[in-house]
Every structure is written in C-alpha cells, then in structure tokens.
N, CA and C atoms as a LAMMPS dump frame, in Angstrom:
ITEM: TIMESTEP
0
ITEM: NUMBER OF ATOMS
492
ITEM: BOX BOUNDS ff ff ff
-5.0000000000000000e+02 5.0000000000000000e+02
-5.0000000000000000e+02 5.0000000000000000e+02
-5.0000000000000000e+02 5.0000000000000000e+02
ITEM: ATOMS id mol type element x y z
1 1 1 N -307.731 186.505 360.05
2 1 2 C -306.993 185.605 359.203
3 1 3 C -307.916 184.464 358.768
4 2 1 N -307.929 184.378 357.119
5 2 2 C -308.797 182.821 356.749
6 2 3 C -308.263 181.78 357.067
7 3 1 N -308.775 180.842 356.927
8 3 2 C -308.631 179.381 357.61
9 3 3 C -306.794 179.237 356.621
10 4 1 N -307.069 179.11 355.673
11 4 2 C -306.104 179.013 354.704
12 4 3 C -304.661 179.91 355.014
13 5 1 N -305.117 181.141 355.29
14 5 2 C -303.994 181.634 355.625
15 5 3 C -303.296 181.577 356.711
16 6 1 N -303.656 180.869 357.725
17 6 2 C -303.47 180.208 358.81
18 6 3 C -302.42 179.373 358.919
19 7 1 N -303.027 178.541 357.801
20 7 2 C -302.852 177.326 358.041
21 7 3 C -301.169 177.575 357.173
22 8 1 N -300.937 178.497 356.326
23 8 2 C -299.551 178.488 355.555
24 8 3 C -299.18 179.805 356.199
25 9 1 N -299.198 180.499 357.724
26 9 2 C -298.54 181.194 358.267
27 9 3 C -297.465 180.707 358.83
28 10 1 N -297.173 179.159 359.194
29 10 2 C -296.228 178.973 360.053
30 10 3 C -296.009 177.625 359.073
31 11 1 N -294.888 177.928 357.726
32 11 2 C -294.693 176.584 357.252
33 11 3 C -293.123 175.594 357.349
34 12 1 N -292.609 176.724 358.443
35 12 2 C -291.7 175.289 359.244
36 12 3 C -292.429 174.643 360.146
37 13 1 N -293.182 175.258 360.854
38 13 2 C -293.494 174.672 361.849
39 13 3 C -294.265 173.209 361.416
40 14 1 N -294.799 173.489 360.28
41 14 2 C -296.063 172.314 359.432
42 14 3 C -294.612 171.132 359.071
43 15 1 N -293.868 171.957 359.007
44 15 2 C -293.01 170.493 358.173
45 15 3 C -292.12 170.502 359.199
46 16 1 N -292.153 170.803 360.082
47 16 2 C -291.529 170.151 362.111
48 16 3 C -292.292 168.91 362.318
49 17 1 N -294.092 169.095 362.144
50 17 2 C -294.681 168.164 362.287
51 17 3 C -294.544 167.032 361.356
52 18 1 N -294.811 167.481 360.095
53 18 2 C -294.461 166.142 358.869
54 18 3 C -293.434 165.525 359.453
55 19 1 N -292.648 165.949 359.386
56 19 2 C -291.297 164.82 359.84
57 19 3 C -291.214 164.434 360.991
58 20 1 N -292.061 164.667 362.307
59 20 2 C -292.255 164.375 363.649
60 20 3 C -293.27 163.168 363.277
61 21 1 N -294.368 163.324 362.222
62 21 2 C -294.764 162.452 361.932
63 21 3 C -294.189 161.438 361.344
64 22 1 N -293.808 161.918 360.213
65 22 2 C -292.589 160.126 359.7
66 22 3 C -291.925 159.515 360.307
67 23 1 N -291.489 159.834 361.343
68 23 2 C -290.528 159.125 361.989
69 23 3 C -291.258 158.515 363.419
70 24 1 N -292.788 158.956 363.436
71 24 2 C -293.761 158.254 364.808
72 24 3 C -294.004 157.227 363.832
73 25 1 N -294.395 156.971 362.392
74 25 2 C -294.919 155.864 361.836
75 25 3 C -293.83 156.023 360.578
76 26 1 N -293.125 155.385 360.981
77 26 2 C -292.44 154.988 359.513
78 26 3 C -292.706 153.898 358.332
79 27 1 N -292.323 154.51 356.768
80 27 2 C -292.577 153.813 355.745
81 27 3 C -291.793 152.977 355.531
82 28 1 N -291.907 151.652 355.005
83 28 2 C -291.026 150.493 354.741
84 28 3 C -289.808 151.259 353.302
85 29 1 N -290.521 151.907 352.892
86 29 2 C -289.7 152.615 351.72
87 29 3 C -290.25 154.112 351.034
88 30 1 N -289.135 155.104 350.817
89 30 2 C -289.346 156.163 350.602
90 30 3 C -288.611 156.803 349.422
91 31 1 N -289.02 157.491 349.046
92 31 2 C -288.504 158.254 348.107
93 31 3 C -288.872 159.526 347.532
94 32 1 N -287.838 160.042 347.229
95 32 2 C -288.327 161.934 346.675
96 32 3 C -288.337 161.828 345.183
97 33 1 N -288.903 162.673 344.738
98 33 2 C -289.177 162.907 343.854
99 33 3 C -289.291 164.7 343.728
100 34 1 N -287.798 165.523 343.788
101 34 2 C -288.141 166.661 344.427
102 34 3 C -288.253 166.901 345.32
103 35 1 N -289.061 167.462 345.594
104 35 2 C -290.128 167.506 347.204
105 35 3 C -290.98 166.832 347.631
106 36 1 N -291.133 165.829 346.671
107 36 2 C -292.542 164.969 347.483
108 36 3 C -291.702 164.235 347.614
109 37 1 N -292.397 163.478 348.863
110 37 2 C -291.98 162.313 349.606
111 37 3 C -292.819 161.375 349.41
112 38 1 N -292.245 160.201 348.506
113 38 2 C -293.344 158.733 348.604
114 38 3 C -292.525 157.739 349.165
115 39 1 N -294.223 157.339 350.036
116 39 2 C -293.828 156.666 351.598
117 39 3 C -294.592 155.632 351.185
118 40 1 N -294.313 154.291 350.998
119 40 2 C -295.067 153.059 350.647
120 40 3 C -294.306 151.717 351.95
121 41 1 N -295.688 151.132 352.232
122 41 2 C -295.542 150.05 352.714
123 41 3 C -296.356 149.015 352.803
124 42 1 N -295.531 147.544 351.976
125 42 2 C -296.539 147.063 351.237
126 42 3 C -297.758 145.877 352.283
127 43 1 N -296.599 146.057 353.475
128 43 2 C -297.38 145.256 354.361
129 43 3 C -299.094 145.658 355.355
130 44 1 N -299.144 146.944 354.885
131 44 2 C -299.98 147.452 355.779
132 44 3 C -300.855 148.359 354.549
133 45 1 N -301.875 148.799 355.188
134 45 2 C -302.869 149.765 354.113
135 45 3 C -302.954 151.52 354.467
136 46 1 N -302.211 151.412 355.966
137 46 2 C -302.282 153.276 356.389
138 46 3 C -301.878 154.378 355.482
139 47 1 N -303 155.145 355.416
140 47 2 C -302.909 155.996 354.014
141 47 3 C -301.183 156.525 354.181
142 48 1 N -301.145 156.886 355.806
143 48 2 C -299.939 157.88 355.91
144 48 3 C -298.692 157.081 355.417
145 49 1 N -298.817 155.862 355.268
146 49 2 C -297.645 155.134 355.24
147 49 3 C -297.378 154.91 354.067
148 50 1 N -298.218 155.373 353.024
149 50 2 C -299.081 154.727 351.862
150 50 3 C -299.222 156.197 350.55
151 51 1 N -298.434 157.239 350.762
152 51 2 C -298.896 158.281 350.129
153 51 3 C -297.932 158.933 349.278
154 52 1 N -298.193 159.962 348.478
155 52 2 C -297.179 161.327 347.858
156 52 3 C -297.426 162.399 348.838
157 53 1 N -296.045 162.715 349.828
158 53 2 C -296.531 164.012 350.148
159 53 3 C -295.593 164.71 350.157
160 54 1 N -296.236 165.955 349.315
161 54 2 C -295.483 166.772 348.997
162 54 3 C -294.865 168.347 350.133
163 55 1 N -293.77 168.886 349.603
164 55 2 C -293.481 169.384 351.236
165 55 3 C -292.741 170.942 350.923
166 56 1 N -293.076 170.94 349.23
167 56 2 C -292.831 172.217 349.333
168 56 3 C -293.756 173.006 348.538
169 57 1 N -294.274 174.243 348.807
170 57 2 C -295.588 174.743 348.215
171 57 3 C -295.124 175.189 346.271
172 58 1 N -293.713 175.353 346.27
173 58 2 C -293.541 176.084 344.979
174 58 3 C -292.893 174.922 343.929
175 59 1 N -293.187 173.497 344.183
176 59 2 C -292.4 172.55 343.704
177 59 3 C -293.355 172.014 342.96
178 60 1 N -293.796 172.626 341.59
179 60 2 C -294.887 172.715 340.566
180 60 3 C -294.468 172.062 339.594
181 61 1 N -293.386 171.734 339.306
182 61 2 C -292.864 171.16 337.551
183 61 3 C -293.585 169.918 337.403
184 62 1 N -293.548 169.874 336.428
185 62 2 C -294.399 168.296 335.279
186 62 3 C -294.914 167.674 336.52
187 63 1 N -296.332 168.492 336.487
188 63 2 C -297.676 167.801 337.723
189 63 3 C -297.643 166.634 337.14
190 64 1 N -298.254 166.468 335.596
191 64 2 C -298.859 164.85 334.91
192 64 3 C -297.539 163.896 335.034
193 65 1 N -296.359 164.713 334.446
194 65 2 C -295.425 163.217 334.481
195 65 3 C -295.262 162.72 335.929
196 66 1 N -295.208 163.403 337.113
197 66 2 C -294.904 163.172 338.232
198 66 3 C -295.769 162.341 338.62
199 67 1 N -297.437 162.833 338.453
200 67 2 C -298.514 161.931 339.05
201 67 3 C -298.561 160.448 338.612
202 68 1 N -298.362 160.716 337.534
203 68 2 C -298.269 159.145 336.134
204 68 3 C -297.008 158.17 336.867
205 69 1 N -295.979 159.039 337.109
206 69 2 C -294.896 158.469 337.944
207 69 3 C -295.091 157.54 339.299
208 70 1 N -295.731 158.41 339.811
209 70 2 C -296.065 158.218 341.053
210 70 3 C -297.047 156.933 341.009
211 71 1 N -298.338 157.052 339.939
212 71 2 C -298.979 155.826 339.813
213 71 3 C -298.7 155.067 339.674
214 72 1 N -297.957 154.928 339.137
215 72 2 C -296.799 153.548 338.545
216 72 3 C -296.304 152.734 339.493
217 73 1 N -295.685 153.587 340.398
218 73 2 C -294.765 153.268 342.034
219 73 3 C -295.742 152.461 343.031
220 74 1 N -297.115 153.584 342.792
221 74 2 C -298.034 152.598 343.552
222 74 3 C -298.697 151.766 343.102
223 75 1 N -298.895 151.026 341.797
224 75 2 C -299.528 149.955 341.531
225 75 3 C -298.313 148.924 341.264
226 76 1 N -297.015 149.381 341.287
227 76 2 C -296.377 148.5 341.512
228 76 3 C -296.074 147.773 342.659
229 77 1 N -296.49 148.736 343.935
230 77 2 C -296.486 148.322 345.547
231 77 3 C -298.303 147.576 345.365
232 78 1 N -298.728 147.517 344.776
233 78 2 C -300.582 146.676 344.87
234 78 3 C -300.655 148.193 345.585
235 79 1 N -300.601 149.433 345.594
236 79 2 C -301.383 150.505 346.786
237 79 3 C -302.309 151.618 345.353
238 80 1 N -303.21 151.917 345.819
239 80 2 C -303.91 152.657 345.264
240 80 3 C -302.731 154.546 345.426
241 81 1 N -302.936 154.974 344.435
242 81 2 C -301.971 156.603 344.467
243 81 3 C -302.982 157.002 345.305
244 82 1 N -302.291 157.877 346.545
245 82 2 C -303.242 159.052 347.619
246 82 3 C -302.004 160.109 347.483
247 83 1 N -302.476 161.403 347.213
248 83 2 C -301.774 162.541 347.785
249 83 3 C -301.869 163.236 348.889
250 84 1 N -301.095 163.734 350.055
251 84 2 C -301.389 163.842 351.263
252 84 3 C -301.611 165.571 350.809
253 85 1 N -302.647 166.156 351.335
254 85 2 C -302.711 167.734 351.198
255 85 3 C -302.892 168.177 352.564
256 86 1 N -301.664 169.356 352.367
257 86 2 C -301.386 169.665 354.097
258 86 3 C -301.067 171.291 353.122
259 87 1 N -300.42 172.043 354.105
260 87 2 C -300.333 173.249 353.675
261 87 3 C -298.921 173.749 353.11
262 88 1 N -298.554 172.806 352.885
263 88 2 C -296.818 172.261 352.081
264 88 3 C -297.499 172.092 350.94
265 89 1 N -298.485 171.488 350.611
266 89 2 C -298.745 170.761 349.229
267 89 3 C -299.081 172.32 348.2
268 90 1 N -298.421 172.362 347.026
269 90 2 C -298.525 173.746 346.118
270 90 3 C -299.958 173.736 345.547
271 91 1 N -300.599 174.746 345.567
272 91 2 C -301.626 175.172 345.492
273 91 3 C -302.081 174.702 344.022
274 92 1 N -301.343 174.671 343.051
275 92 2 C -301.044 174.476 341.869
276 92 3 C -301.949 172.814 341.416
277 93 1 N -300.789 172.196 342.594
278 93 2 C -301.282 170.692 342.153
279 93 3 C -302.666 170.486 342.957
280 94 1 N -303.086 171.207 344.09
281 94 2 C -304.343 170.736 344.714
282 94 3 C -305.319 171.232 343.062
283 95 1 N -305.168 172.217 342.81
284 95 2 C -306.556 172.915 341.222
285 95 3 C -305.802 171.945 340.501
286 96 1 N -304.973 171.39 339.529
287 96 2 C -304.643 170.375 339.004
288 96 3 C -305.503 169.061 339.207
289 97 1 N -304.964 168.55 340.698
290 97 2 C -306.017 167.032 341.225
291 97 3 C -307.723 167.433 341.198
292 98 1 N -308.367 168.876 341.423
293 98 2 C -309.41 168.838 341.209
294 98 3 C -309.797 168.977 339.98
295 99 1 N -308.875 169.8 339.143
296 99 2 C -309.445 169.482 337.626
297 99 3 C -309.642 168.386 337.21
298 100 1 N -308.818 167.198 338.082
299 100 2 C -308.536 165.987 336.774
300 100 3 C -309.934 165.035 337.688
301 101 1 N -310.825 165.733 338.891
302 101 2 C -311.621 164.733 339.208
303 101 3 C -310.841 163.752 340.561
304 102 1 N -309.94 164.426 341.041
305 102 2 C -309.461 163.462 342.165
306 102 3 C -310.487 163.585 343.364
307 103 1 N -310.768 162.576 344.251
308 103 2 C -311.533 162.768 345.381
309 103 3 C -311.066 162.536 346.879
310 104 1 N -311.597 163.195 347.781
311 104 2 C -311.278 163.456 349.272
312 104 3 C -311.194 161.595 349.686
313 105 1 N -310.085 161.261 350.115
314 105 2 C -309.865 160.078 351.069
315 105 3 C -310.521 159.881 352.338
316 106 1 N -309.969 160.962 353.188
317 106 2 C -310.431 161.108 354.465
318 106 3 C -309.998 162.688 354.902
319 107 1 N -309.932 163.137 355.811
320 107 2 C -309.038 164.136 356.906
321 107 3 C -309.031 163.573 358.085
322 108 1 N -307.332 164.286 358.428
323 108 2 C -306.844 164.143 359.337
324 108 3 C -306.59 165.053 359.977
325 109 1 N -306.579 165.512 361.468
326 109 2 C -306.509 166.546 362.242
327 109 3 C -305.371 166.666 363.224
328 110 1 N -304.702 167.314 363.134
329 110 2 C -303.111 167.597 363.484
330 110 3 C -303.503 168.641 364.692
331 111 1 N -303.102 168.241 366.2
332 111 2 C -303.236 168.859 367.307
333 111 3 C -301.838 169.304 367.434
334 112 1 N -301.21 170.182 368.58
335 112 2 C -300.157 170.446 369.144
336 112 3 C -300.463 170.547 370.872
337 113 1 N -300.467 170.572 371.581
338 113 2 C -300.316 170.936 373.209
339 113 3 C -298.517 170.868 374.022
340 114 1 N -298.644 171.977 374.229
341 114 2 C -297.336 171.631 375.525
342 114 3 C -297.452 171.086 376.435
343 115 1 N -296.642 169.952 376.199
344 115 2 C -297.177 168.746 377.068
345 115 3 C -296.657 168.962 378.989
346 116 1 N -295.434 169.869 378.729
347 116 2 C -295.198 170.413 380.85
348 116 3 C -296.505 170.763 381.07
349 117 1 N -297.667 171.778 380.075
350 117 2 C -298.298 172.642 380.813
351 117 3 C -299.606 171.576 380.857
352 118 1 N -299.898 170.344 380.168
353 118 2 C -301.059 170.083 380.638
354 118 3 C -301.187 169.204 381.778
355 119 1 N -302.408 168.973 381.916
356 119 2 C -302.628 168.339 383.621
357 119 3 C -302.338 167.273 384.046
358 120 1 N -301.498 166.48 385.121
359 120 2 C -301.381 165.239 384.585
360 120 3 C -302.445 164.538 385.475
361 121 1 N -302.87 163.445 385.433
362 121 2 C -303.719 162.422 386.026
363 121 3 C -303.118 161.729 386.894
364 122 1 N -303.514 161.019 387.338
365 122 2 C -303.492 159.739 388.328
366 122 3 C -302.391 158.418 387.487
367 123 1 N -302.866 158.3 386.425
368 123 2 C -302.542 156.902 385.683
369 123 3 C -301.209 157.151 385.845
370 124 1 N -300.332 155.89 384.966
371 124 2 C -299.093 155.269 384.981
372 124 3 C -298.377 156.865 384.495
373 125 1 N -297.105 156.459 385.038
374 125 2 C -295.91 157.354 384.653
375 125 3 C -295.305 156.7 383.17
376 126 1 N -295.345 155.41 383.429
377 126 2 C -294.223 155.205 382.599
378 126 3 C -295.028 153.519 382.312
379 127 1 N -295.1 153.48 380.659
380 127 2 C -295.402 152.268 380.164
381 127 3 C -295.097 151.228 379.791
382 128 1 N -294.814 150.106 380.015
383 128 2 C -294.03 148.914 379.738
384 128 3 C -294.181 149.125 377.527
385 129 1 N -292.857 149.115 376.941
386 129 2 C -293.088 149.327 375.685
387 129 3 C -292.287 148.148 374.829
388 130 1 N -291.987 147.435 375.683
389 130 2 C -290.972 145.907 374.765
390 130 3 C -291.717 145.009 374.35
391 131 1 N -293.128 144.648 374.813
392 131 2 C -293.823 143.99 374.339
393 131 3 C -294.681 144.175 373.059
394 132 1 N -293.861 144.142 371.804
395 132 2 C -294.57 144.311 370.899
396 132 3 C -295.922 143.7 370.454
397 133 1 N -295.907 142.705 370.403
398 133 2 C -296.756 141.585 369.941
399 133 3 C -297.655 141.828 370.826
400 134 1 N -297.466 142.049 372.316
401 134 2 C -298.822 142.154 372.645
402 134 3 C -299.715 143.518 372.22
403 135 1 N -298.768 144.42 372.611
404 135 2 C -299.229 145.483 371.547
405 135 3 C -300.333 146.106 370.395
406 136 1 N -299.55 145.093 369.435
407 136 2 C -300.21 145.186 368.305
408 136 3 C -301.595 144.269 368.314
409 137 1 N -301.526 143.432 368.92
410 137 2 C -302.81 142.473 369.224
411 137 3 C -303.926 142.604 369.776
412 138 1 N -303.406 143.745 370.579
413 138 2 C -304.356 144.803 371.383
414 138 3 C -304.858 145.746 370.386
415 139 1 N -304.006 146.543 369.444
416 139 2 C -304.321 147.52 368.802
417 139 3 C -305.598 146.866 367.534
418 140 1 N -305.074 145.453 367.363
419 140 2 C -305.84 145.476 365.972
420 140 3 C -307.496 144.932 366.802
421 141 1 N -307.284 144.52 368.063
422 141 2 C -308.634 144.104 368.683
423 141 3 C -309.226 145.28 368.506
424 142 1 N -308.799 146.472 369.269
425 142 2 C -309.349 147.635 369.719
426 142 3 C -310.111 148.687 368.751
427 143 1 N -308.937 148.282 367.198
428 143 2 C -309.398 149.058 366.034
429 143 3 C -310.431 148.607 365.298
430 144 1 N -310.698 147.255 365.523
431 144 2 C -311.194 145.83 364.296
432 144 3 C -310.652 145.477 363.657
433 145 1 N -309.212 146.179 363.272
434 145 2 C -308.521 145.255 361.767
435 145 3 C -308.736 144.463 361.606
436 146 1 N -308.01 143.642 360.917
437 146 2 C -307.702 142.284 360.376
438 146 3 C -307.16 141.556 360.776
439 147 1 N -306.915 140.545 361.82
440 147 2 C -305.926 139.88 362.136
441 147 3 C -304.405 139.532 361.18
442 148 1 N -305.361 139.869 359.89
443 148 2 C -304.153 139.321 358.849
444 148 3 C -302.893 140.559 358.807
445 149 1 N -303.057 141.842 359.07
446 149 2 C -302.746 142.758 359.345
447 149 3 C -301.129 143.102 360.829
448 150 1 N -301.241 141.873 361.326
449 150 2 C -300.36 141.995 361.967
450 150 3 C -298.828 141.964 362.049
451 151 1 N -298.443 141.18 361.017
452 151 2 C -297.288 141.24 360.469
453 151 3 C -296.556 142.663 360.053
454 152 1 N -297.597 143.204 359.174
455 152 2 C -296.704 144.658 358.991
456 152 3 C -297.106 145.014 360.088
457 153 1 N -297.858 145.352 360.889
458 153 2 C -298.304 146.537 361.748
459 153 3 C -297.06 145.986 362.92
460 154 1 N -296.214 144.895 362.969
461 154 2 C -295.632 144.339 363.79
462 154 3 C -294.111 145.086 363.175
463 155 1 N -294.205 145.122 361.64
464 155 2 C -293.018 145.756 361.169
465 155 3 C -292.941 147.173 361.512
466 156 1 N -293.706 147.829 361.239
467 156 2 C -293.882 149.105 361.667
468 156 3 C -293.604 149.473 363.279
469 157 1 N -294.102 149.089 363.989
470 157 2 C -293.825 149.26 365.778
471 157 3 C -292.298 148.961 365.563
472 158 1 N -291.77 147.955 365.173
473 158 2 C -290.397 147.424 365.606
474 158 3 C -289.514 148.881 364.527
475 159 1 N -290.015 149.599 363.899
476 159 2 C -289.38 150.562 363.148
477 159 3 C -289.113 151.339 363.977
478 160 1 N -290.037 152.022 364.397
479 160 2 C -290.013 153.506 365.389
480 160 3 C -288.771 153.447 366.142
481 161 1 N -288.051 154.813 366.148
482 161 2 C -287.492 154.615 366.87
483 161 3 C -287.052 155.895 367.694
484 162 1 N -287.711 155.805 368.742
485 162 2 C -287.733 156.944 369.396
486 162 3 C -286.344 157.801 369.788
487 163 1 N -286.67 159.364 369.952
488 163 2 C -285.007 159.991 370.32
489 163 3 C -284.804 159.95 371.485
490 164 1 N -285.397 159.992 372.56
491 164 2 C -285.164 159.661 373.351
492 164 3 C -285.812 158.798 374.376
C-alpha cells in the first residue's frame, strides 16, 4: 500500500481524530462552509486554531469562490488564509492550491497508541489541572512565545472541555 493510500484507507477514523482534535484545542469561532470547517481565533496565532479544514474528500464545488471567501474571513480576523491538508482534504483542491502557487506552512504528525497497553512509569497519576495561569506561564516559558500571547492562550485552556 502507498503512503497515500494509507493514509485515505481509514477515513472515519481520520475525522475521529479531526474532531478529537477540535475539541483538545478549540477555536474562538467556527464555521462551515460545506465541509470545510473555518476555525479562527483572533487572540492567538496556532495554525490549527487559525485554518480551512476541509473534511470531506468529494466536496469540490466553486474551489475560487470558496478560497476568495475564505480570504476575506481571514483578513478580516488580521489571520493570514492556511488550508489544513489531511486526507479528508479533496484531491481536487490540493492540484488547484498547487496550481495557483500555494506553499507548505509546516507538517504535523498525528500519532495514535492504546493508551491501557503502554507502559506506565513511576511519575504522577493524576495532575493538578485548575491552575490555569500557572499553566500557561509555564507553557509560553517552555515554548518561547510571547508573553503578549497569554491572554488568548489563557482563553483557549479555559475552553477545553474535557468528557470526562
């Protein structure tokens, strides 16, 4: 099996994760457009929080008006347009964005493990998680951000909200 076909053998399972993901980091505001999902938040710069992603492979209609759309949304949030390409995104619009000259942001690498079967360690069972602020103060030391950065990244933590 090619990498590619792999990767669109199991496409609930891909959009189990998308939405396991939205809801670990949630967007201040969202919206469809179809099948894509735009996730903007104006307090913070995280691409994921920050993107078009689209979630169904055959959801091809008016690429330009949509993209033009979409630009709009994000220069009205101050965010630069990113499209998230995962194996949801239609094949259509990835040769589209390369015709028109779009370029690679970054990648991101999506693990799975069953978490009964792996090993556990020594460390804590269970983490003190009410302390936001210290939290985030830690996180932006640890990352380098910005100090200025804390406010949303403070909105965001206080979003999550775990199921159980």
């Amino acid at each position: 099996m090619t990498p590619s076909e792999e990767n669109t053998s199991d496409l609930p399972k891909v959009r189990r994760l998308e939405a396991v993901g939205f809801r670990a980091w949630p967007a201040a505001s969202v919206h469809y457009d179809g099948s894509w999902l735009f996730r903007l938040t104006a307090g913070h710069p995280s691409r994921r929080l920050n993107s078009v992603n689209p979630l169904d492979p055959s959801d091809t209609r008016d690429l330009d008006i949509r993209l033009q759309k979409a630009a709009k949304k994000f220069s009205d949030y101050g965010r630069p347009l990113l499209v998230r390409q995962t194996p949801l995104t239609p094949p259509k619009l990835v040769a589209h964005m390369d015709e028109a000259g779009w370029t690679e942001a970054g990648r991101t690498i999506v693990m799975m493990a069953d978490l009964a079967t792996l090993p556990r360690d020594e460390g804590l069972d269970h983490l003190p998680s009410r302390d936001v602020g210290r939290f985030v103060d830690a996180r932006i030391r640890v990352a380098g951000d910005d100090p200025a950065l804390k406010p949303g990244l403070t909105e965001i933590i206080n979003a999550i909200k775990p199921e159980t």
